[in-house]
C-alpha positions as CSV (number, residue, x, y, z in Angstrom):
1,X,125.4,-3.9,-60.9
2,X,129.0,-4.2,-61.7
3,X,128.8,-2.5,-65.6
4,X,126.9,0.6,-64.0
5,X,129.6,0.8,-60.8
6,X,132.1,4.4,-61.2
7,X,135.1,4.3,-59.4
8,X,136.4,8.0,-58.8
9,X,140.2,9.2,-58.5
10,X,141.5,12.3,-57.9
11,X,144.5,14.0,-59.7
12,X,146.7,16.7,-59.5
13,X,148.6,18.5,-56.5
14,X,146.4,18.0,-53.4
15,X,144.0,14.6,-52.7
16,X,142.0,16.4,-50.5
17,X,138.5,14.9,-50.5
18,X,139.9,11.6,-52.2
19,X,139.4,9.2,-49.7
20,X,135.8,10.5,-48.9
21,X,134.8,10.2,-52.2
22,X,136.4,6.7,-52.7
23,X,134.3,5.3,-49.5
24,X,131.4,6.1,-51.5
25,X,132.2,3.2,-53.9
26,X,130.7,-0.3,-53.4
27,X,132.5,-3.5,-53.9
28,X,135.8,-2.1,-54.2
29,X,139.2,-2.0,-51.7
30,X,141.1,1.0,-50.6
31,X,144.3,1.2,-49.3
32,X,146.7,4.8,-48.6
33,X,150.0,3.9,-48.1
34,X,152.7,6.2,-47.4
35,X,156.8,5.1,-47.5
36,X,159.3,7.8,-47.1
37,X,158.6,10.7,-49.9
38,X,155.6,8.1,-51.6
39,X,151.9,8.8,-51.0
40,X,149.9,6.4,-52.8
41,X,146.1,5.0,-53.2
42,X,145.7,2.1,-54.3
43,X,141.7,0.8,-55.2
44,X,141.1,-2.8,-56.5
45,X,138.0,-5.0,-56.3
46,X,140.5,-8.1,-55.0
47,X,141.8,-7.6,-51.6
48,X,145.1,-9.6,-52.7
49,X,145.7,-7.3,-55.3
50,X,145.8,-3.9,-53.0
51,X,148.5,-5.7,-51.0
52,X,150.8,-7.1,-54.0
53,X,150.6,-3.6,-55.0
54,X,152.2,-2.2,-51.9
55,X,154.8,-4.6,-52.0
56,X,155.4,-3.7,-55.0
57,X,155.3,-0.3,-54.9
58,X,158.1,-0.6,-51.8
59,X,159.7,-3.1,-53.4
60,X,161.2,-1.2,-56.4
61,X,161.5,2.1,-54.5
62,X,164.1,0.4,-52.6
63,X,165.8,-1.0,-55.5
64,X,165.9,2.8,-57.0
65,X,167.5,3.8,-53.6
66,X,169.9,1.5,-54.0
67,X,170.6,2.6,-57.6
68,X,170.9,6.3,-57.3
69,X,173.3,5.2,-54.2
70,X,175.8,4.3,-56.9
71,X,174.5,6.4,-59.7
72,X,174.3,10.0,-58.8
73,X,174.0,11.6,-62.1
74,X,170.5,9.3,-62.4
75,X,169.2,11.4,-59.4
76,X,169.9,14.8,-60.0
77,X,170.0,14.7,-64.0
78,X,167.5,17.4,-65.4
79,X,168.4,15.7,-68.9
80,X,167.9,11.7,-69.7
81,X,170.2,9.3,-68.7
82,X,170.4,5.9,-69.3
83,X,170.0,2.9,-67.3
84,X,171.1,-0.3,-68.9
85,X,172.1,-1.7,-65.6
86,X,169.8,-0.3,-63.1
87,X,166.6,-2.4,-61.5
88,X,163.3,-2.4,-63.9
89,X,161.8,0.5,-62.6
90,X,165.5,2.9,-63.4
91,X,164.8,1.3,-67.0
92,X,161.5,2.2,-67.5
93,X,161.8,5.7,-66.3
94,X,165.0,5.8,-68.2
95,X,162.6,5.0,-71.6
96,X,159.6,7.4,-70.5
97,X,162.0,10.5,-69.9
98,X,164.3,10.1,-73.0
99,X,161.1,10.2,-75.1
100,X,160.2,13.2,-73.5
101,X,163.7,14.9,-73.3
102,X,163.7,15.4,-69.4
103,X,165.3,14.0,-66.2
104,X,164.8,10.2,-65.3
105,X,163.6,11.4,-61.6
106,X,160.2,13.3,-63.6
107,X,159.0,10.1,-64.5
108,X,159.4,8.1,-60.8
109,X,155.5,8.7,-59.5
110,X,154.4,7.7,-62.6
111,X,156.6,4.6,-62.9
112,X,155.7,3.5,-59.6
113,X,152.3,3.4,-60.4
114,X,152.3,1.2,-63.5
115,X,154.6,-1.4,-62.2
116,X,151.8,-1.4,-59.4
117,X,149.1,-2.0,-61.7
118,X,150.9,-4.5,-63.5
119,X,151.1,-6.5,-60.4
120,X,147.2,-6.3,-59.7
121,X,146.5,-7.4,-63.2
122,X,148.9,-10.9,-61.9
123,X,146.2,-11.5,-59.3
124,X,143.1,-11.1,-62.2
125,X,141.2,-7.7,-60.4
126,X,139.2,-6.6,-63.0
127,X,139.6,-3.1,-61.5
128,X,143.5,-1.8,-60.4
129,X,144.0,1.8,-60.0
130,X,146.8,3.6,-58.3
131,X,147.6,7.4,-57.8
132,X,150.8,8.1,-57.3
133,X,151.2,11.3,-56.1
134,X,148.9,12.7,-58.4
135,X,150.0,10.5,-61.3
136,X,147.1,7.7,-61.9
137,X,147.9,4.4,-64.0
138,X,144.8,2.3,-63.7
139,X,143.1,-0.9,-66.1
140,X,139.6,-1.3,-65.3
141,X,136.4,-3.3,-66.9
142,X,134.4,-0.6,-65.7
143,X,134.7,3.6,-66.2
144,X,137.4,5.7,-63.8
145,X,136.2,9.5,-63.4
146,X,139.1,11.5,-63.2
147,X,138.7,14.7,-61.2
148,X,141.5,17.6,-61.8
149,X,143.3,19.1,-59.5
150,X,144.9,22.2,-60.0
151,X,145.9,24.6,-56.9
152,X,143.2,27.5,-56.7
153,X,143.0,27.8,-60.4
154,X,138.5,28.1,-61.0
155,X,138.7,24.8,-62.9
156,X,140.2,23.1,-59.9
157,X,138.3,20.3,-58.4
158,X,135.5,21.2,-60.7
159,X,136.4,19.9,-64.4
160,X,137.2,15.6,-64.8
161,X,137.3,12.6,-67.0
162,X,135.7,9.6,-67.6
163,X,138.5,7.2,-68.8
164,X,136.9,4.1,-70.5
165,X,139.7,3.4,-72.7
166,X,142.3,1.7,-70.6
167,X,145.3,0.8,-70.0
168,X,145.1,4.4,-69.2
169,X,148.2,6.4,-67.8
170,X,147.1,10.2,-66.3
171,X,149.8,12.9,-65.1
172,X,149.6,16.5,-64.2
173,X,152.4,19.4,-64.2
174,X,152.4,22.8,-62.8
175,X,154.6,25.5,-62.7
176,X,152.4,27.4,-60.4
177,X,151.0,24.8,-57.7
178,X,153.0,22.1,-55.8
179,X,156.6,21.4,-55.0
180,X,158.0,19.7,-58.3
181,X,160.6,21.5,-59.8
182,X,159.2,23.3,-63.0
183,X,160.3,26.0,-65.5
184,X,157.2,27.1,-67.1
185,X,154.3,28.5,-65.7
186,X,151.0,26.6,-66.5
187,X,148.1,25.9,-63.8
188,X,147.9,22.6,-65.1
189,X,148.9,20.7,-68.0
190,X,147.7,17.1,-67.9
191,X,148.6,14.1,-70.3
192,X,147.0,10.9,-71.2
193,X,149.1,8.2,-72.6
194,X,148.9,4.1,-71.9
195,X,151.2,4.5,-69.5
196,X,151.9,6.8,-65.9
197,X,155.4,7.2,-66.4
198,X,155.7,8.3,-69.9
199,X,152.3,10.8,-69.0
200,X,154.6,12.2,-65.7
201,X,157.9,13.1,-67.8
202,X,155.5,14.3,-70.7
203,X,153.6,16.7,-68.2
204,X,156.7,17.7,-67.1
205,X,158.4,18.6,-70.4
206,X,155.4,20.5,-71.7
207,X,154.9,22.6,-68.5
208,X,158.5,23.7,-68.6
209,X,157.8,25.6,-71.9
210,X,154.4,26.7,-71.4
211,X,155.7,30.5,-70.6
212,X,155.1,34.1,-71.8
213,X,152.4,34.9,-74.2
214,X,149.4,32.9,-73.5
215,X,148.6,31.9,-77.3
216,X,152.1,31.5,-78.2
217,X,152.8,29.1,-75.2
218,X,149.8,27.0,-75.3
219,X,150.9,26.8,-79.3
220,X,154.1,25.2,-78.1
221,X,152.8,23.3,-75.4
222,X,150.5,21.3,-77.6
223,X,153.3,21.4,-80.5
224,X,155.8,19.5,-77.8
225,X,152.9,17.1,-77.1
226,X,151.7,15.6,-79.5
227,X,155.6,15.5,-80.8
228,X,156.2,13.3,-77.6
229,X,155.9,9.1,-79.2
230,X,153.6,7.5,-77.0
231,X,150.9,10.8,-75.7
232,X,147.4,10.3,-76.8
233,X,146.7,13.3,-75.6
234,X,147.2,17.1,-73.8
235,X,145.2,19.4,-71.7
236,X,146.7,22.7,-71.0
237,X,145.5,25.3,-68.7
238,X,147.1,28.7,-68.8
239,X,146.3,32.4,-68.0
240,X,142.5,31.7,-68.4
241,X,142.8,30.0,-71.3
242,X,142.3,25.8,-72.1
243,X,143.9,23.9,-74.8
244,X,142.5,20.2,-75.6
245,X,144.9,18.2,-78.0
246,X,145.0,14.6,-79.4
247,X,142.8,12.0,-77.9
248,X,140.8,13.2,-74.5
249,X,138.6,11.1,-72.3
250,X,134.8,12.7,-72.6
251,X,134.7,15.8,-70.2
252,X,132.9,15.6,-67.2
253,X,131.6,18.1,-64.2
254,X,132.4,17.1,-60.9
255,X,130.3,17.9,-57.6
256,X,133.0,19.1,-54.9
């Protein structure tokens, strides 16, 4: 029955497991695409609508390429920069990392992934997810469970969220696991907003002051937050400690 089907990403800093767990869902197409530095999953219940969403996703990668060619400063920026004359996808991660007072480049994976979904939603799927490496946009008629990822941290893998609320736009920061550049030093700290791209600059600005004294910097982190126009909501994870903030999906365990 199509109201009682689940369909299950992961998110975070590894996707081990997520292409297991995926299979397990009926009625639905999977694809895991990889160009250059993107690795992304894409899920839909339309065939047509996985594809457009690859071609999409390569399509505007290579227009960014060609933008930060000419427009260094857009690249290496750890501060917004503006991009009235760059391709649709500079422009939107221009917006998303200005409100969040960080680097255009913090926002790309998230980006990425919305102008994905918004494609699939051209073809009518009723179910259009993408994870962008880790980042998740997705609009679905039926429930996405969400399952954190966080390095070795005891919540990892463990602790999710069913998203029924969409569009829905999931990103998580670290400043302990992972290879993104980071100043702070949270496990995890994982936004929900309508959209991927603002959610990956937001994760990214609230990890880089999550630092020092536990109650102090989970205080700021979920200060910056919910000062950030556009987040919904915050989860932080620091030093043993969890900090829930604004509007959060309905908490969920997850079988590894």
């Amino acid at each position: 029955m199509r109201g009682l089907r689940r369909v299950f990403a992961k998110l975070g800093l590894s996707k081990e497991g997520f292409n297991q767990m995926i299979s397990s869902v009926q009625g639905l197409f999977k694809k895991s695409i990889r160009f250059k530095e993107t690795r992304c999953t894409i899920i839909s219940d339309k065939p047509e609508a996985v594809e457009i969403a690859e071609k999409t996703i390569v399509r505007h990668r290579k227009l960014l390429e060609a933008y930060v060619k000419t427009h260094p400063r857009f690249l290496n920026s750890l501060n917004p920069v503006a991009a009235d004359d760059g391709p649709e996808v500079a422009k939107q991660m221009a917006s998303a990392s200005a409100k969040a007072g960080v680097g255009p480049m913090a926002a790309v994976a998230g980006v990425l992934a919305d102008l994905a979904v918004e494609a699939m939603l051209s073809c009518e799927a009723e179910v259009a997810v993408v994870e962008n490496g880790g980042e998740i946009s997705a609009a679905s008629t039926t429930p996405v469970d969400v399952a954190l990822l966080a390095g070795d941290s005891p919540l990892s893998g463990r602790l999710g969220f069913r998203i029924e609320k969409f569009p829905v736009g999931i990103a998580t920061s670290s400043g302990v696991y992972g290879h993104a550049l980071s100043f702070g030093e949270a496990e995890a700290v994982t936004v929900f907003s309508q959209k991927a791209g603002l959610a990956d600059a937001a994760a990214t600005a609230i990890c880089n002051i999550v630092k020092g004294d536990p109650e102090q910097a989970i205080q700021k982190g979920v200060e910056k937050a919910l000062s950030i126009e556009g987040v919904e909501g915050v989860m932080i994870i620091y030093k043993g400690k969890v900090a829930l903030a604004g509007d959060i999906p309905k908490i969920i365990s997850i079988m590894k």
